[in-house]
C-alpha positions, 0 to 999 in steps of 0.5 A, spaced: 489 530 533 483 529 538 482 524 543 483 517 540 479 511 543 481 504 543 477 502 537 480 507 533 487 506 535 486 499 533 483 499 526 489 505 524 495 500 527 491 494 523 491 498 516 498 500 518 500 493 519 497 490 513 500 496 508 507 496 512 507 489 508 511 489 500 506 484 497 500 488 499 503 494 498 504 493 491 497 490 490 496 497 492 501 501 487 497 496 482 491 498 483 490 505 484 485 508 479 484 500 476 480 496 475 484 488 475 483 481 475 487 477 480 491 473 474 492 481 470 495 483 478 500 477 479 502 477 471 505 484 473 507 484 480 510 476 478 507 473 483 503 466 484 495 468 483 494 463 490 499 469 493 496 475 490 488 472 492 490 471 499 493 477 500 486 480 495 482 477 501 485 481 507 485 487 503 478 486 501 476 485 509 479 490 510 475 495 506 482 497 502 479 494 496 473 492 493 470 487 488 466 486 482 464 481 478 464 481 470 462 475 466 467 470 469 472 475 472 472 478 478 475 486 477 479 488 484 480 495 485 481 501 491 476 502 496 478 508 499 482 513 496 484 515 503 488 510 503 491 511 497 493 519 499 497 515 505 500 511 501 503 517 497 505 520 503 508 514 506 512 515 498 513 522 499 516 521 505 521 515 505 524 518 498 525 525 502 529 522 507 534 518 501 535 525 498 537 527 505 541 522 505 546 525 499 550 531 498 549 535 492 555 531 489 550 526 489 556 522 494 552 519 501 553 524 507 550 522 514 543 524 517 543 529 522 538 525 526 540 518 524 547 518 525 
């Protein structure tokens, strides 16, 4: 990794702090390779719309989506697959560490690193 400044380190940390919360997250999941309005997203993660468009204005400001406008309907979708390819790491990573997690007999063992 090369040298990072200030300003990069605080822009990587900010996308991190705003993944790293479930509801957010979830819009994410939802709206990979889709395109959906704000009452389509909160029917399917059963949230308040109220909730979902606050957490669509922070994931807009951010760059992490994006919006176009349809008729009447406003359509929310990814804005930057890389951030999607974290995501799927972050996944890819956290489901490798639960089957770290159990013997071949499907029993719980416990982490070498994480006693």
């Amino acid at each position: 990794m090369s040298d990072l400044n200030t300003e990069t380190i605080q822009a990587v940390t900010k996308i991190f702090k705003l993944i790293g919360d479930p509801t957010r997250f979830l819009i994410l999941h939802v709206l990979e390779n889709r395109e959906l309005n704000v009452n389509a997203i909160a029917e399917e993660l059963d949230l308040e719309q109220s909730a979902v468009s606050h957490q669509l204005k922070k994931l807009r400001e951010a760059k992490l989506v994006k919006s176009r406008r349809s008729g009447k309907n406003i359509l929310y979708s990814q804005d930057d697959q890389h951030v999607y390819e974290i995501l799927h790491l972050a996944v890819e990573h956290a489901e490798h560490g639960r089957e770290d997690m159990h013997n071949e007999d499907g029993t719980a063992t416990t982490n070498k690193n994480n006693p």
